[in-house]
N, C-alpha and C positions, 0 to 999 in steps of 0.2 A: 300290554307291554308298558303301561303307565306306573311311574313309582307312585305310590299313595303320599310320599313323603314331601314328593315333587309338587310345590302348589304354586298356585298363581303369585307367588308372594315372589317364590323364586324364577320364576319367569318375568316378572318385573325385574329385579335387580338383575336379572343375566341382560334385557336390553338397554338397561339404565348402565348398564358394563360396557357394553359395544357403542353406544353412543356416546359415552363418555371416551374412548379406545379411537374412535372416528374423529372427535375432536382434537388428542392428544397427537393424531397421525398428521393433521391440519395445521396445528401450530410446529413439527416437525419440518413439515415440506416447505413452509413457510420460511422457518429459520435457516434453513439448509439453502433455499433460493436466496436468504439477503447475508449467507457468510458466501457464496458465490461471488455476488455484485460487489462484496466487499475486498473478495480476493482480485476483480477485473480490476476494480479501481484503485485498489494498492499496488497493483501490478504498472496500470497507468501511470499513476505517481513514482515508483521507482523508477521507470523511462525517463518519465520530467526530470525528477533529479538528477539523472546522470546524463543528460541533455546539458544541463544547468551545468556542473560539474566540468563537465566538458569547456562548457564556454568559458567558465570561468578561470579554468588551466589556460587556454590560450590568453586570455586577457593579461594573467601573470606574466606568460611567457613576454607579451608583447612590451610590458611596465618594463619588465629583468632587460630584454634587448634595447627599448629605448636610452635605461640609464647608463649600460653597456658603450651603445653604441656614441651617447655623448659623450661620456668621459674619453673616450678614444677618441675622437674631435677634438676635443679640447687637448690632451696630451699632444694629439699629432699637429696641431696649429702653434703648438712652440708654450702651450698654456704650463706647464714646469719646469721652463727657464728659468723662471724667479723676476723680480722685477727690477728690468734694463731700462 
């Protein structure tokens, strides 16, 4: 049931195929596990920044109510009478 045409030449290059196939699968699984860790830590970092984001809204708000809240001090203590 052996082809005559079938020779050791071509049994060579069929495992020098699958080993080549074996390595190709290697460097796959590999890439596939570090665009993973890169989606976990992009994912992390998007948390960070809208953490950040956060803060830094409140910090705004806080600058807007302080200048707010002087100028309304200052009006209400008589500060645009004018000078008496």
């Amino acid at each position: 049931m052996t082809d005559p045409s079938f020779t050791q030449h071509h049994v060579d290059r069929i495992a020098e195929a699958h080993s080549r196939l074996d390595g190709v699968d290697e460097r796959v699984a590999k890439l596939e596990m570090a665009e993973r860790v890169q989606t976990v830590r992009m994912e992390y970092i998007q948390n960070t920044l809208s953490a950040i984001n956060a803060n830094i809204n409140k910090i705004v708000w806080l600058i807007i109510a302080s200048i707010v809240g002087g100028a309304m001090t200052f009006i209400i203590s008589g500060g645009l009478n004018g000078a008496q």
